[in-house]
C-alpha positions in Angstrom: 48.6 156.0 108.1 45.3 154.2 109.1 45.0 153.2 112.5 44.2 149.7 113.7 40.8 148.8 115.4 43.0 147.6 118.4 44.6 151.1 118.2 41.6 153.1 118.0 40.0 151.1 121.2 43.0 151.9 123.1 43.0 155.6 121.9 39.5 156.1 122.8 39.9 154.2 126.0 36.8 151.5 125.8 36.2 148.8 127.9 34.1 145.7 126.9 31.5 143.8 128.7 31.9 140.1 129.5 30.8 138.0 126.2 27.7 136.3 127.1 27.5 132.7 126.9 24.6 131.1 124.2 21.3 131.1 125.8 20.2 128.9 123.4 21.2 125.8 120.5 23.3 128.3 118.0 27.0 130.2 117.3 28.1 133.5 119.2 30.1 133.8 115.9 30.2 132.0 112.1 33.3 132.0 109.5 32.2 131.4 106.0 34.3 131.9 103.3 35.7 135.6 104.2 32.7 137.3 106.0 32.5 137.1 109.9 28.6 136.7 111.2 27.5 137.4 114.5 24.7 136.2 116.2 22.2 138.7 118.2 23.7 140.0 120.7 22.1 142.2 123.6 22.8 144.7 126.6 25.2 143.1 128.7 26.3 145.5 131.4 29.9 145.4 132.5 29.4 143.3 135.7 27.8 140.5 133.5 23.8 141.2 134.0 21.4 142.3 131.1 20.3 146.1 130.8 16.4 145.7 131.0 13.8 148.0 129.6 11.5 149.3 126.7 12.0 152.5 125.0 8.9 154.9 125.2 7.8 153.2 128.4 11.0 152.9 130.9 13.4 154.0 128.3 13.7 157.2 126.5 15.3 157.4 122.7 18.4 158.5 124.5 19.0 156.2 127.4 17.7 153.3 124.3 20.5 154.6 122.6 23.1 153.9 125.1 21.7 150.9 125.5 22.3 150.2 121.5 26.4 151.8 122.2 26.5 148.9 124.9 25.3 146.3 122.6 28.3 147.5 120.9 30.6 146.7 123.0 28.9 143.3 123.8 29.8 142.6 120.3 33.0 143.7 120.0 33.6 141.4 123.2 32.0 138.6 121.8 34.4 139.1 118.9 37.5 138.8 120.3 36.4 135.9 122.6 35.8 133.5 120.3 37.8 135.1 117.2 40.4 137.1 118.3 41.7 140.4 117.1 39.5 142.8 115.8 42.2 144.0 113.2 41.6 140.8 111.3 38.0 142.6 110.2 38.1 144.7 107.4 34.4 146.5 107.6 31.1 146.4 108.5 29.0 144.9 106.4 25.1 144.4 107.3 23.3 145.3 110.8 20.1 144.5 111.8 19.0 146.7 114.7 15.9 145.4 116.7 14.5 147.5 119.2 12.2 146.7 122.1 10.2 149.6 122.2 6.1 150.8 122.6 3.6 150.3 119.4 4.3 154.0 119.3 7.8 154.2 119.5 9.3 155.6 115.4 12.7 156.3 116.3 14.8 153.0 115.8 17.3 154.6 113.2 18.1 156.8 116.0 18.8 154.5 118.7 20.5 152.1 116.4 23.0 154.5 116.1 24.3 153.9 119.0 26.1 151.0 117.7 26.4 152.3 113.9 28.4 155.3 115.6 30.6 153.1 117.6 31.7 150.9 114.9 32.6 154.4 113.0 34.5 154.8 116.4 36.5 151.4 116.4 36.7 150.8 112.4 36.9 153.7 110.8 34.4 156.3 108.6 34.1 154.1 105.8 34.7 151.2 106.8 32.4 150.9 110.0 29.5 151.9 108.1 27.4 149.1 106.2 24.1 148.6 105.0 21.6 148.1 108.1 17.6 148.1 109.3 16.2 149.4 112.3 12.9 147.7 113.4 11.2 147.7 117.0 9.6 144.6 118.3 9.6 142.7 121.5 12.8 140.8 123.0 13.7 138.0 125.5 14.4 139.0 128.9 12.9 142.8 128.2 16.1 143.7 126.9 16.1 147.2 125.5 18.2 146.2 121.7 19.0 143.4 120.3 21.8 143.8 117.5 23.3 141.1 114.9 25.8 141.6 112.5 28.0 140.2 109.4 31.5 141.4 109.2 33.8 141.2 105.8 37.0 139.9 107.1 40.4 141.2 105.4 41.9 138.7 102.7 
């Protein structure tokens, strides 16, 4: 038998971040018809502050990957505070990955992985995998990943 999101989170023991209030005029979260879209969402810590830094200057791909895992959770938290359960999500289905990162910094599929691995975590093989991009640009606050999301919701 499958096992829930809500009972995979408790099996692997995560804990979530505080969801971040809107920094700006727009929706942490959007329903529309049966897909679940999230706005970007970046490294929030678990005390409440933002994870700061650039990958290939203060960041290496690993700790940038982290950084993507905690984005993760961010989202996750952002989830469940203004939609509830996770379980109500049936899969993952686009993710756009931007990384803040040097001119000559190539490895965004590899930090984004971060988060494509914890969704795999929390929703399953095949259905926490979806279609995604990885691209590096800047981002506010010198935030190390920036991650949005859309979310197919179960019927």
């Amino acid at each position: 038998m499958k096992k829930s999101p809500s009972e995979r989170i408790k099996e692997l023991g995560l804990q979530f971040p505080p969801a971040p209030k809107p920094l700006g005029v727009y929706r942490p979260i959007l329903v529309v018809d049966n897909y679940l879209y999230v706005s970007g969402q970046g490294t929030v810590n678990f005390d409440g502050s933002l994870m700061k830094g650039r990958a290939g200057d203060d960041l290496d791909r690993d700790q940038a990957k982290i950084a993507a895992r905690q984005v993760g959770l961010t989202m996750l938290s952002t989830i469940m505070a203004h939609f509830g359960s996770l379980d109500k999500i049936k899969r993952v289905i686009k993710v756009l990955g931007m990384v803040n990162c040097t001119p000559d910094f190539g490895q965004h599929p590899y930090v984004i992985n971060g988060f494509s691995e914890l969704m795999v975590e929390v929703f399953g093989q095949e259905n926490g995998v979806g279609v995604r991009s990885a691209v590096g640009m800047m981002l506010p606050d010198n935030i190390p990943v920036e991650i949005e999301a859309m979310f197919e919701l179960h019927g």
